[in-house]
mmCIF file as Biopython writes it, N, C-alpha, C and O atoms, coordinates in Angstrom:
data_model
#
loop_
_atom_site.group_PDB
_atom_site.id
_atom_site.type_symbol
_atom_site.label_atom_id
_atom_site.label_alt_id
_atom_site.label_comp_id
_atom_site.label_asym_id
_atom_site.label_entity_id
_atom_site.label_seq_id
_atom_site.pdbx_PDB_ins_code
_atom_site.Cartn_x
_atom_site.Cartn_y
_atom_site.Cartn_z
_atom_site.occupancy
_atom_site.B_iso_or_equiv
_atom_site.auth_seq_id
_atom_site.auth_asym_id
_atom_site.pdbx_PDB_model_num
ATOM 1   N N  . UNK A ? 1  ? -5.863  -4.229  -8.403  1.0 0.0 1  A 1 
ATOM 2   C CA . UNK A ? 1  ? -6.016  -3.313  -7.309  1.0 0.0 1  A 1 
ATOM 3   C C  . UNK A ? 1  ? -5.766  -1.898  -7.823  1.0 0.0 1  A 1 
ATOM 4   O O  . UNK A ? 1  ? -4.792  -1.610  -8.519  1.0 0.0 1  A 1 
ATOM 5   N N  . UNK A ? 2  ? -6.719  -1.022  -7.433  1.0 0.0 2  A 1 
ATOM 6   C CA . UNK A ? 2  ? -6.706  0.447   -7.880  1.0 0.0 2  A 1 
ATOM 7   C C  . UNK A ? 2  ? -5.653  1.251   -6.800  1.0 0.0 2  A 1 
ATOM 8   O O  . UNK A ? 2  ? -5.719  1.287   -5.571  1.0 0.0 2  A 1 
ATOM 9   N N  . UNK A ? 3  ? -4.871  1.746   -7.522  1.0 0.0 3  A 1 
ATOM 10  C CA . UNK A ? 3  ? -3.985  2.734   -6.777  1.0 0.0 3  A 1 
ATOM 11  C C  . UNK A ? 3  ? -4.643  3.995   -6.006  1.0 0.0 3  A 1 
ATOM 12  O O  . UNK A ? 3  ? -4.928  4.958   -6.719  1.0 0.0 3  A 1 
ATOM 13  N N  . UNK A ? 4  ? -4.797  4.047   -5.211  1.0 0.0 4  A 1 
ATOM 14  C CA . UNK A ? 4  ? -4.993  5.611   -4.333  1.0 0.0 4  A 1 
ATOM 15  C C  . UNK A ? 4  ? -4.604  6.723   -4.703  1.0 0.0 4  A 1 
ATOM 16  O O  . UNK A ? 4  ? -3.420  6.828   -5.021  1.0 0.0 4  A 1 
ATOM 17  N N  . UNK A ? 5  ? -5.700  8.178   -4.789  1.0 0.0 5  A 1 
ATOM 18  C CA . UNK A ? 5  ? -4.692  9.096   -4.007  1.0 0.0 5  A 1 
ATOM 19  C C  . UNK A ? 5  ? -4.473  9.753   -2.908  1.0 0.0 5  A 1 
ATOM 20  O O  . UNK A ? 5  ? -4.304  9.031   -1.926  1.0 0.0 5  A 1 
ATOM 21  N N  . UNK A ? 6  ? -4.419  10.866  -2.736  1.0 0.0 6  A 1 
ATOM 22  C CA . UNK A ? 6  ? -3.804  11.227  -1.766  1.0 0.0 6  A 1 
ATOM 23  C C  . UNK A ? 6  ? -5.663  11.620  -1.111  1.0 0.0 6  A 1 
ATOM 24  O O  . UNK A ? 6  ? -6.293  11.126  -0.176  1.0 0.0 6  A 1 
ATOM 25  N N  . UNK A ? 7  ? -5.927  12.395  -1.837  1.0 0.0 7  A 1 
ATOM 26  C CA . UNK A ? 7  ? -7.886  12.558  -1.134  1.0 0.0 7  A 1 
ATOM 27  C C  . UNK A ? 7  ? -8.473  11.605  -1.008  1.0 0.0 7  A 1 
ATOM 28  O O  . UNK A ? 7  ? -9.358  11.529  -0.156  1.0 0.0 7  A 1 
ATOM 29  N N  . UNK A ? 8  ? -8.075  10.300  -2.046  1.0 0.0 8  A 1 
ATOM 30  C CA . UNK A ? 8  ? -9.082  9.378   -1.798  1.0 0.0 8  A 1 
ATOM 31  C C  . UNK A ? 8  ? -8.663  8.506   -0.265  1.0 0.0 8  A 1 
ATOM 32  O O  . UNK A ? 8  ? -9.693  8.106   0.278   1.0 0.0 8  A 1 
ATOM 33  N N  . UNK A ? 9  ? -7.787  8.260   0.269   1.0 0.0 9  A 1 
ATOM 34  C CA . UNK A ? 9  ? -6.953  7.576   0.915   1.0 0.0 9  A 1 
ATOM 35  C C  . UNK A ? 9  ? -7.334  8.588   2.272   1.0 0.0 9  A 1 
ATOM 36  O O  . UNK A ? 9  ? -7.382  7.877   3.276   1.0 0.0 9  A 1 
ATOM 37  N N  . UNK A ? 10 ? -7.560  9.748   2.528   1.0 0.0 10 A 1 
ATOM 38  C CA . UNK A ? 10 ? -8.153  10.458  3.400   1.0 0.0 10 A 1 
ATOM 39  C C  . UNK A ? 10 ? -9.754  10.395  3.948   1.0 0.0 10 A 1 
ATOM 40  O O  . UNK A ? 10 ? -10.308 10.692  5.006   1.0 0.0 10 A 1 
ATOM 41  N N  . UNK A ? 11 ? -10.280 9.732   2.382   1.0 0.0 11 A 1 
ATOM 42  C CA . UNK A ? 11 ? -11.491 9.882   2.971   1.0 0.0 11 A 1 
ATOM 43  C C  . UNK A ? 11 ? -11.903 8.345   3.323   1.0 0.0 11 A 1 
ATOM 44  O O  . UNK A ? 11 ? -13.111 8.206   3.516   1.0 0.0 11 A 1 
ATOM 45  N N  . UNK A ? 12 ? -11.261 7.389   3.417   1.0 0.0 12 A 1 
ATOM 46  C CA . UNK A ? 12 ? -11.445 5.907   4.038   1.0 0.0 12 A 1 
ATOM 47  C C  . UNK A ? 12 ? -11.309 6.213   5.432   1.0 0.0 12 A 1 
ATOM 48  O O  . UNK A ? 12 ? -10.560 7.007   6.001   1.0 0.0 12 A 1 
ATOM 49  N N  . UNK A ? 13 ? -12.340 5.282   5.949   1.0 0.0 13 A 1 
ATOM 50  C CA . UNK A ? 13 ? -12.241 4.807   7.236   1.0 0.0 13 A 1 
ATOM 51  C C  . UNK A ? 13 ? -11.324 3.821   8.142   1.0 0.0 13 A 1 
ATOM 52  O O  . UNK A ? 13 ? -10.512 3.301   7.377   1.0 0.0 13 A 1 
ATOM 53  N N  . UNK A ? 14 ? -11.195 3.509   9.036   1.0 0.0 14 A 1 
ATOM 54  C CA . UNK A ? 14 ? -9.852  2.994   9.824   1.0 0.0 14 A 1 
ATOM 55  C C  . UNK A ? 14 ? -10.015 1.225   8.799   1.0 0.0 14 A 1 
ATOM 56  O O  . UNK A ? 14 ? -9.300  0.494   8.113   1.0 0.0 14 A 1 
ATOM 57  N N  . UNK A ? 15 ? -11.305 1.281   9.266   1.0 0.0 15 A 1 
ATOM 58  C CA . UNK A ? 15 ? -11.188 -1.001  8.713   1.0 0.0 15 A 1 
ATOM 59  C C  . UNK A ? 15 ? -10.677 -0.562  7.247   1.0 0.0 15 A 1 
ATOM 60  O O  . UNK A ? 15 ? -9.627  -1.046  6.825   1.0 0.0 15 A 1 
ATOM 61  N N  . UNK A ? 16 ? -11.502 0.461   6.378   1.0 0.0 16 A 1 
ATOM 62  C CA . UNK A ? 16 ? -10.854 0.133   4.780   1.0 0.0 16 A 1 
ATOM 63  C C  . UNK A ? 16 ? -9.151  0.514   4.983   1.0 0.0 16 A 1 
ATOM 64  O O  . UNK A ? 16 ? -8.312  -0.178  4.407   1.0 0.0 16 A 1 
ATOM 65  N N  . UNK A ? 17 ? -8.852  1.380   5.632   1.0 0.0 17 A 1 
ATOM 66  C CA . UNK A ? 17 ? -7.394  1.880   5.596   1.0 0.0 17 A 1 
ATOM 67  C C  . UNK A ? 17 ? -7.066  0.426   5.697   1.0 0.0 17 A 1 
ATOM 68  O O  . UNK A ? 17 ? -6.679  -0.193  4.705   1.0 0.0 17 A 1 
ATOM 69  N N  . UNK A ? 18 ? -7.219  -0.179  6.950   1.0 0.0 18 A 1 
ATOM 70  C CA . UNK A ? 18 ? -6.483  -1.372  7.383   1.0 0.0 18 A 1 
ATOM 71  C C  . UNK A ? 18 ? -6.720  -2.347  6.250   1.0 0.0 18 A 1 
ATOM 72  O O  . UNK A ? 18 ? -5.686  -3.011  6.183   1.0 0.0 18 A 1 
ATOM 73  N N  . UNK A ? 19 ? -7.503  -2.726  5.401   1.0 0.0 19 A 1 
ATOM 74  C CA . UNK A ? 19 ? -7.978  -3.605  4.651   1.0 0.0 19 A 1 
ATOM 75  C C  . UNK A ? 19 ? -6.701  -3.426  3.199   1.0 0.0 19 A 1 
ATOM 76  O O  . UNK A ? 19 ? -6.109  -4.279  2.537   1.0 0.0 19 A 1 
ATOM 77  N N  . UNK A ? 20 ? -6.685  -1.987  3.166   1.0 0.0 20 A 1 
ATOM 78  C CA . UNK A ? 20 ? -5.433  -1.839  1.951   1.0 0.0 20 A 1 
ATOM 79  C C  . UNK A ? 20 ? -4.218  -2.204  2.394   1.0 0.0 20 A 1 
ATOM 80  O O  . UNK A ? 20 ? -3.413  -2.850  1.723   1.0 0.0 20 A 1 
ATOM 81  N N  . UNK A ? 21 ? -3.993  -1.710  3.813   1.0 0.0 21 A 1 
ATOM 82  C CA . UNK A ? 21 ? -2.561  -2.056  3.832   1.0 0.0 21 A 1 
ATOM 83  C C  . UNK A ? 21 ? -1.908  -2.711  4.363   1.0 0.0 21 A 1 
ATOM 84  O O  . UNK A ? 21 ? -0.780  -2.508  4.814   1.0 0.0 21 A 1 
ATOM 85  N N  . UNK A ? 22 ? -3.191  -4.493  4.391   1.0 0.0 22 A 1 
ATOM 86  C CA . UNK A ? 22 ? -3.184  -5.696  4.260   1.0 0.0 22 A 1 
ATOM 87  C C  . UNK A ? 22 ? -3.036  -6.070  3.397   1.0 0.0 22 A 1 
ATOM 88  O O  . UNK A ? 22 ? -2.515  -7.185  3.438   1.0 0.0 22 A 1 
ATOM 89  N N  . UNK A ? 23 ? -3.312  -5.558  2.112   1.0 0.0 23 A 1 
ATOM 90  C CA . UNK A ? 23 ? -3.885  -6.006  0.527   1.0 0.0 23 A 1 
ATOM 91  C C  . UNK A ? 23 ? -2.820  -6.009  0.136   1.0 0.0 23 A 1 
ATOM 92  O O  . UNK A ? 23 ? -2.360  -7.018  -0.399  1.0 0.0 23 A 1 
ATOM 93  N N  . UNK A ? 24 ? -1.892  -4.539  0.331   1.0 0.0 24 A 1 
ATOM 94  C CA . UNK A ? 24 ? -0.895  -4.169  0.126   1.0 0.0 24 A 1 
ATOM 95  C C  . UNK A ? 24 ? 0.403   -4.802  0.245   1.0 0.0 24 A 1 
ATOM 96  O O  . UNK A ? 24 ? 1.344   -4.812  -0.550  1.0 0.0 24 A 1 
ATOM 97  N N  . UNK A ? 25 ? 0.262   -5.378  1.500   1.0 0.0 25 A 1 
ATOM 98  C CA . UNK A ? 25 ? 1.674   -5.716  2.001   1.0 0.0 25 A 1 
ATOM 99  C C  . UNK A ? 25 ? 1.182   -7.505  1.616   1.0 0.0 25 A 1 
ATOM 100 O O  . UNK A ? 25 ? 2.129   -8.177  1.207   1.0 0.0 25 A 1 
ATOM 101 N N  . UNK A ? 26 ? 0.074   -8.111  1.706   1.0 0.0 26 A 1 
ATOM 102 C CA . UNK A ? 26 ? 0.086   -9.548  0.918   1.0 0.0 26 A 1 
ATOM 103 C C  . UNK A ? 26 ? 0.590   -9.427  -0.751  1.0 0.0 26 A 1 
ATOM 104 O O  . UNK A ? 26 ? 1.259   -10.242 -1.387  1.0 0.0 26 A 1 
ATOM 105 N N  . UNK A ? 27 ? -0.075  -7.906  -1.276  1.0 0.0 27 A 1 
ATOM 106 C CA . UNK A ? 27 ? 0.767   -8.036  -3.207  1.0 0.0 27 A 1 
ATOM 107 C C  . UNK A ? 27 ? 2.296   -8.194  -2.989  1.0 0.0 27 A 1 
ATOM 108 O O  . UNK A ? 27 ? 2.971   -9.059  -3.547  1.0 0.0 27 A 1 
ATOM 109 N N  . UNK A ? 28 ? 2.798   -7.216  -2.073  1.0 0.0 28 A 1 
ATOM 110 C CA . UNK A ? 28 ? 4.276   -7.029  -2.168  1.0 0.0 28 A 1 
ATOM 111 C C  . UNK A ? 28 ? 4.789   -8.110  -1.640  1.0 0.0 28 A 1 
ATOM 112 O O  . UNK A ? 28 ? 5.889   -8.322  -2.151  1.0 0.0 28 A 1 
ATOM 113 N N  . UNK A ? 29 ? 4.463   -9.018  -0.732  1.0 0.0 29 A 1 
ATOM 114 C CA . UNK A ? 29 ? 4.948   -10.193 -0.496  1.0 0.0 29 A 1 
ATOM 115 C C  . UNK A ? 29 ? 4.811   -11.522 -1.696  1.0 0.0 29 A 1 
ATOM 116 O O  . UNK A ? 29 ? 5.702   -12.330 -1.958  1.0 0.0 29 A 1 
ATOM 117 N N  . UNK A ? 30 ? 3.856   -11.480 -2.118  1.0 0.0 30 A 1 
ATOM 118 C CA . UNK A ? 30 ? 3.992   -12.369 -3.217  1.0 0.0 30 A 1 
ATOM 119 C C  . UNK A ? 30 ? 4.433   -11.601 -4.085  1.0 0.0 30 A 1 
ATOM 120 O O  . UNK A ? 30 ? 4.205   -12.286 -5.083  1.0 0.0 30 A 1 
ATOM 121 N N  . UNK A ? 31 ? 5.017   -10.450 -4.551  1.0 0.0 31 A 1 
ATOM 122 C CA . UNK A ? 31 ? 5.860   -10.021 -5.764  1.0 0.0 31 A 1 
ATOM 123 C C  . UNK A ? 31 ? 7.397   -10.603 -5.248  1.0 0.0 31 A 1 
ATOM 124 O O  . UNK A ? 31 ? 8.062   -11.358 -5.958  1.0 0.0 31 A 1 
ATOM 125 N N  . UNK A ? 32 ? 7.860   -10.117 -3.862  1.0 0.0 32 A 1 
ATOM 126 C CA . UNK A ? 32 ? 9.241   -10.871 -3.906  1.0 0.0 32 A 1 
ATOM 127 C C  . UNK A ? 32 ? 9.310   -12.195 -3.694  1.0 0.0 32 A 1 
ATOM 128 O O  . UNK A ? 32 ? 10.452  -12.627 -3.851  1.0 0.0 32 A 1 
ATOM 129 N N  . UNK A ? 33 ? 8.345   -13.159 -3.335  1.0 0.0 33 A 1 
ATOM 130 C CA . UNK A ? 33 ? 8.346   -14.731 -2.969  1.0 0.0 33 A 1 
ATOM 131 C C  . UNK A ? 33 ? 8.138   -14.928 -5.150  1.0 0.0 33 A 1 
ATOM 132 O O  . UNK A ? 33 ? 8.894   -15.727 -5.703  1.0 0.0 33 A 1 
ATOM 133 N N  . UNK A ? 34 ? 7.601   -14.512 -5.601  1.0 0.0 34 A 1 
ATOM 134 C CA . UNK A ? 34 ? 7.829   -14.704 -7.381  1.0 0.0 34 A 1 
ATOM 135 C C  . UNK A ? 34 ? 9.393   -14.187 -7.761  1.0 0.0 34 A 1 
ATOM 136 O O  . UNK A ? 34 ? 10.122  -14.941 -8.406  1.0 0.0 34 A 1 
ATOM 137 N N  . UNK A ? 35 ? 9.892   -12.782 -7.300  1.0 0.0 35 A 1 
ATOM 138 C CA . UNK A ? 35 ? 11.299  -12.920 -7.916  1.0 0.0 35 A 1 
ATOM 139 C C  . UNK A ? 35 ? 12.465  -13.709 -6.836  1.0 0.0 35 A 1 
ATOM 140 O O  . UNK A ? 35 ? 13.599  -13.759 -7.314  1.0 0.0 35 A 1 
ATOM 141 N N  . UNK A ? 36 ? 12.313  -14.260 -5.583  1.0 0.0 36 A 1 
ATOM 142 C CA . UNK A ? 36 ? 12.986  -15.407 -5.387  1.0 0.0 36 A 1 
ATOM 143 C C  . UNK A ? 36 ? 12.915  -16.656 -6.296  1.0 0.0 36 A 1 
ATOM 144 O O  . UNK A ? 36 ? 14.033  -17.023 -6.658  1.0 0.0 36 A 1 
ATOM 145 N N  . UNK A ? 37 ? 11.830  -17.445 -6.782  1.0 0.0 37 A 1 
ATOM 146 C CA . UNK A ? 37 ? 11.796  -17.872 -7.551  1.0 0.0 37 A 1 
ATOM 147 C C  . UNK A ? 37 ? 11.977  -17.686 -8.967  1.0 0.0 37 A 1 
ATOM 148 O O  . UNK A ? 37 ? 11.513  -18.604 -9.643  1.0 0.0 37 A 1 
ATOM 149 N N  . UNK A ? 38 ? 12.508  -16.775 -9.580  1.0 0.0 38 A 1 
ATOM 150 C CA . UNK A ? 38 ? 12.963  -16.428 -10.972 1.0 0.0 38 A 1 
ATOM 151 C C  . UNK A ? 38 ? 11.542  -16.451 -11.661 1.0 0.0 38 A 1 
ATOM 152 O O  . UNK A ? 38 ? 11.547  -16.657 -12.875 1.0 0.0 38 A 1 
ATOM 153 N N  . UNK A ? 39 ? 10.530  -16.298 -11.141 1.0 0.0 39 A 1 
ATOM 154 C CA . UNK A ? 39 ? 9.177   -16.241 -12.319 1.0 0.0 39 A 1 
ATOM 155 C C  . UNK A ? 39 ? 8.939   -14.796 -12.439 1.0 0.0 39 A 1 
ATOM 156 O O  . UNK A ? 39 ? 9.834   -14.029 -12.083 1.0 0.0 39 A 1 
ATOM 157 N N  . UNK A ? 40 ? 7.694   -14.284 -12.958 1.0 0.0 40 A 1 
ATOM 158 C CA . UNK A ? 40 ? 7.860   -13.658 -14.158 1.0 0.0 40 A 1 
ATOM 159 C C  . UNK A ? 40 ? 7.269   -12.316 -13.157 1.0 0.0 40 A 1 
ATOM 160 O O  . UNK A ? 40 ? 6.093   -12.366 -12.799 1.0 0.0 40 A 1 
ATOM 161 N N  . UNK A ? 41 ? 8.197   -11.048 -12.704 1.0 0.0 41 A 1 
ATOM 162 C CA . UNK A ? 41 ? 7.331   -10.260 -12.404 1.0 0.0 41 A 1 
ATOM 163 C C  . UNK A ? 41 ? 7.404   -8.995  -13.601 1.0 0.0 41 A 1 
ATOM 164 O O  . UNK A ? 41 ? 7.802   -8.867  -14.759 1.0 0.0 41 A 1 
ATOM 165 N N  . UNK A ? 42 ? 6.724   -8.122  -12.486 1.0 0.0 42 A 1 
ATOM 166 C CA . UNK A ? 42 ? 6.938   -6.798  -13.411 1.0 0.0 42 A 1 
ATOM 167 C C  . UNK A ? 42 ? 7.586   -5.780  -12.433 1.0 0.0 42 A 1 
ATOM 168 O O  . UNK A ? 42 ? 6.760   -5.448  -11.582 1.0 0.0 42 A 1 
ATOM 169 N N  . UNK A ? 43 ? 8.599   -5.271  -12.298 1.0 0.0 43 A 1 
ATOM 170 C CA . UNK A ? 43 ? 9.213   -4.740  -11.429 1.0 0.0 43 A 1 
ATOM 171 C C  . UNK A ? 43 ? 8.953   -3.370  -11.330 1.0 0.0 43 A 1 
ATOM 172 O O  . UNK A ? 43 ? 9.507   -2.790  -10.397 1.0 0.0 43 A 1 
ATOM 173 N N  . UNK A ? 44 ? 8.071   -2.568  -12.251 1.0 0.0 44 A 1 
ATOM 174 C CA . UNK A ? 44 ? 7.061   -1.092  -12.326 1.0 0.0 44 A 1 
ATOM 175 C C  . UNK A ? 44 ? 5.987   -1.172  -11.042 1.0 0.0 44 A 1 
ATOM 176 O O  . UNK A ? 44 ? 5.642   -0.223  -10.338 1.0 0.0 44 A 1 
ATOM 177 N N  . UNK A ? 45 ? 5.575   -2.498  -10.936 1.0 0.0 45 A 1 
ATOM 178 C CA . UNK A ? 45 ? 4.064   -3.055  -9.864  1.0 0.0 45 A 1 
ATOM 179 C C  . UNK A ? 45 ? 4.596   -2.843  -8.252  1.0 0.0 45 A 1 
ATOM 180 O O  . UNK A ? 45 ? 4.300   -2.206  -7.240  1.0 0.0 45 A 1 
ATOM 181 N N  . UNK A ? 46 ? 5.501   -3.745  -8.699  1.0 0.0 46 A 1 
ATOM 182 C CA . UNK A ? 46 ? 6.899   -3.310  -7.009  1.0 0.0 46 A 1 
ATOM 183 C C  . UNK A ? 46 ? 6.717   -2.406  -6.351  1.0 0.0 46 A 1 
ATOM 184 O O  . UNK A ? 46 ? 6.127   -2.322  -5.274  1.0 0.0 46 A 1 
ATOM 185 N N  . UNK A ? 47 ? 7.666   -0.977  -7.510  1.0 0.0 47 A 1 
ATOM 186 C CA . UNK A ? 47 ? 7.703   0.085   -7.030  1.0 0.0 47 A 1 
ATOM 187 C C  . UNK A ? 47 ? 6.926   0.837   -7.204  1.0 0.0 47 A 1 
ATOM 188 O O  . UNK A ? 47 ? 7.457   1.927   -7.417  1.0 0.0 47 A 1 
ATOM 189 N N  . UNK A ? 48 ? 5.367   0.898   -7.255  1.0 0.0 48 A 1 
ATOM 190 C CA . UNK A ? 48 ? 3.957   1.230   -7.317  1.0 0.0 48 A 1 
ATOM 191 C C  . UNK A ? 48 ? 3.771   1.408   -5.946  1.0 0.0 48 A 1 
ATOM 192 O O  . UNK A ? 48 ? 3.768   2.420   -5.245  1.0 0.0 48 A 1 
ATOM 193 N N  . UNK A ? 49 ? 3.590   0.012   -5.663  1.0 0.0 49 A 1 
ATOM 194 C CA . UNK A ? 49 ? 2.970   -0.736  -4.529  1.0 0.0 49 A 1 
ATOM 195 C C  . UNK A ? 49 ? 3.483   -0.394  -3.620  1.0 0.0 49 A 1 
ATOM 196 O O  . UNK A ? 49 ? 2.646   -0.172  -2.745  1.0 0.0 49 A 1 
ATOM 197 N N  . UNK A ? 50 ? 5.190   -0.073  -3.067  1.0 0.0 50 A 1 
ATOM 198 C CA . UNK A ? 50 ? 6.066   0.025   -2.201  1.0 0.0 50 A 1 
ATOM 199 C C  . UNK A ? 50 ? 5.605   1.822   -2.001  1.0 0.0 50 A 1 
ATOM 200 O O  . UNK A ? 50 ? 5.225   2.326   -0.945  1.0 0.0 50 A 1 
ATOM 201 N N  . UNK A ? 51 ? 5.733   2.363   -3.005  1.0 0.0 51 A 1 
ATOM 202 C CA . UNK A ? 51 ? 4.896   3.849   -2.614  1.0 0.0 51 A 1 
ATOM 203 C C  . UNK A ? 51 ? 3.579   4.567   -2.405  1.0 0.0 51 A 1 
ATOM 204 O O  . UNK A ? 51 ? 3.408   5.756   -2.138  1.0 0.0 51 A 1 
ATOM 205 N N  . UNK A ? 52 ? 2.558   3.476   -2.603  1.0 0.0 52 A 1 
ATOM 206 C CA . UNK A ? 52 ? 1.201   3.695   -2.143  1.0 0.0 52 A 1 
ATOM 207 C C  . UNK A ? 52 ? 1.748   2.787   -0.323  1.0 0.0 52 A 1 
ATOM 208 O O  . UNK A ? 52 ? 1.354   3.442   0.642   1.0 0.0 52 A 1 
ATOM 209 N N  . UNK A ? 53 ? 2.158   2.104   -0.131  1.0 0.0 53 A 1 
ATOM 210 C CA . UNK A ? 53 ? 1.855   1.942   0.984   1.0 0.0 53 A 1 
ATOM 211 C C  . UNK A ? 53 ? 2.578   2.996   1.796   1.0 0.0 53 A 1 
ATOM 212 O O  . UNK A ? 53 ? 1.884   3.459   2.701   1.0 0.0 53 A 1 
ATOM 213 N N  . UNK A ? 54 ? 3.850   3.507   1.689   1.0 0.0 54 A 1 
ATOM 214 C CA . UNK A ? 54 ? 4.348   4.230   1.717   1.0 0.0 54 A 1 
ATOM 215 C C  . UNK A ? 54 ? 3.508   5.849   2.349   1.0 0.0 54 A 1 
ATOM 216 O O  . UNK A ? 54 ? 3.708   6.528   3.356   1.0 0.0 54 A 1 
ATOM 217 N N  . UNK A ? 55 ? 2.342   6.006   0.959   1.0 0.0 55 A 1 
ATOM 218 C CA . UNK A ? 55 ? 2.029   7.078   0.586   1.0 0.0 55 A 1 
ATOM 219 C C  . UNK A ? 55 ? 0.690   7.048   2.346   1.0 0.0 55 A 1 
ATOM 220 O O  . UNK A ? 55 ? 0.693   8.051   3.059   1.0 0.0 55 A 1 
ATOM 221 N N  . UNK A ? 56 ? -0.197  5.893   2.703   1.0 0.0 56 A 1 
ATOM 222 C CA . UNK A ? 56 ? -0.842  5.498   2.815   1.0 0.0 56 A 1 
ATOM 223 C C  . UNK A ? 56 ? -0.738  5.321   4.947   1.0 0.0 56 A 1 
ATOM 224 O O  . UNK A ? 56 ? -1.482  5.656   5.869   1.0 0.0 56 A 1 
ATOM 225 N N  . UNK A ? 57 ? 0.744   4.554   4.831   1.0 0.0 57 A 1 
ATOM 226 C CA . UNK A ? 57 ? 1.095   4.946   6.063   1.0 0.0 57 A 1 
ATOM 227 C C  . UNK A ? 57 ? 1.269   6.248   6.518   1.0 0.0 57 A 1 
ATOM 228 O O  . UNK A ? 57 ? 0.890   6.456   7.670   1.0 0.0 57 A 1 
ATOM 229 N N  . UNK A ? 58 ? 1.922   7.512   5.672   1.0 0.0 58 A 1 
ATOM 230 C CA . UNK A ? 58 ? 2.318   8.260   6.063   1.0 0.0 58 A 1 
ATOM 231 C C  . UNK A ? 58 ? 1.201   9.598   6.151   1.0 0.0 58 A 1 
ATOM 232 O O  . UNK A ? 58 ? 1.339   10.457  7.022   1.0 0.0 58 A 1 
ATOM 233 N N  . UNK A ? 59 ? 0.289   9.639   5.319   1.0 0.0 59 A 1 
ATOM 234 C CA . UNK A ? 59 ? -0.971  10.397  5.577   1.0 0.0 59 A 1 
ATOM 235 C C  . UNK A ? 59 ? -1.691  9.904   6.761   1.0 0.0 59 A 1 
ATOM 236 O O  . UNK A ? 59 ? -2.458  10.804  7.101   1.0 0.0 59 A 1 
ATOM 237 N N  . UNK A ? 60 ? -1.788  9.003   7.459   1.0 0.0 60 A 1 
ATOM 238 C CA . UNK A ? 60 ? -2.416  7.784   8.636   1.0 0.0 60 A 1 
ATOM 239 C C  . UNK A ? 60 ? -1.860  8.018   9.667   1.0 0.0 60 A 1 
ATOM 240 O O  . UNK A ? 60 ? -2.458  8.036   10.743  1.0 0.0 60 A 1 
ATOM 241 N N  . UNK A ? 61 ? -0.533  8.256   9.528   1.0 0.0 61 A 1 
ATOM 242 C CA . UNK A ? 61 ? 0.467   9.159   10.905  1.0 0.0 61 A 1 
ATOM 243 C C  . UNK A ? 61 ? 0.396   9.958   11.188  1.0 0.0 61 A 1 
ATOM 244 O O  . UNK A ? 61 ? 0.493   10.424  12.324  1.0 0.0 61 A 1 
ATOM 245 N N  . UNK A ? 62 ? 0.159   10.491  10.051  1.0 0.0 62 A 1 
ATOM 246 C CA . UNK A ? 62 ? -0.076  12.547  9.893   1.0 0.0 62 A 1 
ATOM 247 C C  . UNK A ? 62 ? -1.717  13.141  10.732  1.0 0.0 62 A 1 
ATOM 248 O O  . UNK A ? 62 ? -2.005  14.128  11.408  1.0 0.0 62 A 1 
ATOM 249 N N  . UNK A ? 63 ? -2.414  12.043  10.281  1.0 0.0 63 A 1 
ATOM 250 C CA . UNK A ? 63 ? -3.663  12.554  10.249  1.0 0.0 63 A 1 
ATOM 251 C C  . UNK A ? 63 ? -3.971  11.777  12.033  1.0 0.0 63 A 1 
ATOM 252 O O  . UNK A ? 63 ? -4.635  12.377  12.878  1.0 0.0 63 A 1 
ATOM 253 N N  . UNK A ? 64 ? -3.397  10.533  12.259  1.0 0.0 64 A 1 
ATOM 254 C CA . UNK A ? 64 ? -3.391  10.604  13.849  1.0 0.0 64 A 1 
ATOM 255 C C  . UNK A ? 64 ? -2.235  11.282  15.014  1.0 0.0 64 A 1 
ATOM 256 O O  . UNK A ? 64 ? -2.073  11.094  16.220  1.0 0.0 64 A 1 
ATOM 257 N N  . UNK A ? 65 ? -1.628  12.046  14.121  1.0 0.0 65 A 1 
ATOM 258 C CA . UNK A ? 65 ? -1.031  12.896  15.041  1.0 0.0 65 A 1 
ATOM 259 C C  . UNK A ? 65 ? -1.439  14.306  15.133  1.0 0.0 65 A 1 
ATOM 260 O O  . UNK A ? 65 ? -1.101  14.920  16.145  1.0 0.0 65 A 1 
ATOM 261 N N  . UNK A ? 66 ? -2.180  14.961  14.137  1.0 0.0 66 A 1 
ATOM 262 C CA . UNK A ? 66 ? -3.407  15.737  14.320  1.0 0.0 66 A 1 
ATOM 263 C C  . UNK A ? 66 ? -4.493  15.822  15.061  1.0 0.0 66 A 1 
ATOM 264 O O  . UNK A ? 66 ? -4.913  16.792  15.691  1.0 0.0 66 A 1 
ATOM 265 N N  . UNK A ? 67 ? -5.135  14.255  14.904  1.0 0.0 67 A 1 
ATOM 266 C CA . UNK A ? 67 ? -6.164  14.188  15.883  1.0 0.0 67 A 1 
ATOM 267 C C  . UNK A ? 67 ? -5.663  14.273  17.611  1.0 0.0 67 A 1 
ATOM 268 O O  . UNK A ? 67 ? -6.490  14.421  18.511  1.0 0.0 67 A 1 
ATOM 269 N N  . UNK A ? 68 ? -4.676  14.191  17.773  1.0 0.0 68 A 1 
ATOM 270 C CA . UNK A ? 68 ? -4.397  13.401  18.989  1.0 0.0 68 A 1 
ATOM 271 C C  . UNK A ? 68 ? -3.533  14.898  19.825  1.0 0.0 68 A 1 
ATOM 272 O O  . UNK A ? 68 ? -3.067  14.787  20.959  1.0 0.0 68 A 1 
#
């Protein structure tokens, strides 16, 4: 999965927004259901992931509290 930025993530539409930060929150759930189980993560991917969604919600708030 390709990381966002901040323009690209502006110029998606509502279904792709929603589609990432589905994508998003299914990676980060199977990253901690792998370190409950002691298998093998990478704990850099984690805290990637935890700040694109992060990054992703919070431009999405911004930008419907503008419109609105």
């Amino acid at each position: 999965m390709k990381l966002l930025t901040s323009s690209e993530i502006k110029k998606l539409n509502d279904k792709e927004i929603e589609d990432e930060i589905f994508n998003i929150k299914k990676t980060l759930f199977d990253f901690r259901m792998k370190r409950a189980t002691k298998q093998l993560i990478k704990p850099h991917l984690f805290k990637l992931y935890k700040r694109q969604l992060a990054k992703i919600l919070t431009i999405t708030s911004n930008s419907n509290y503008i419109n609105n």
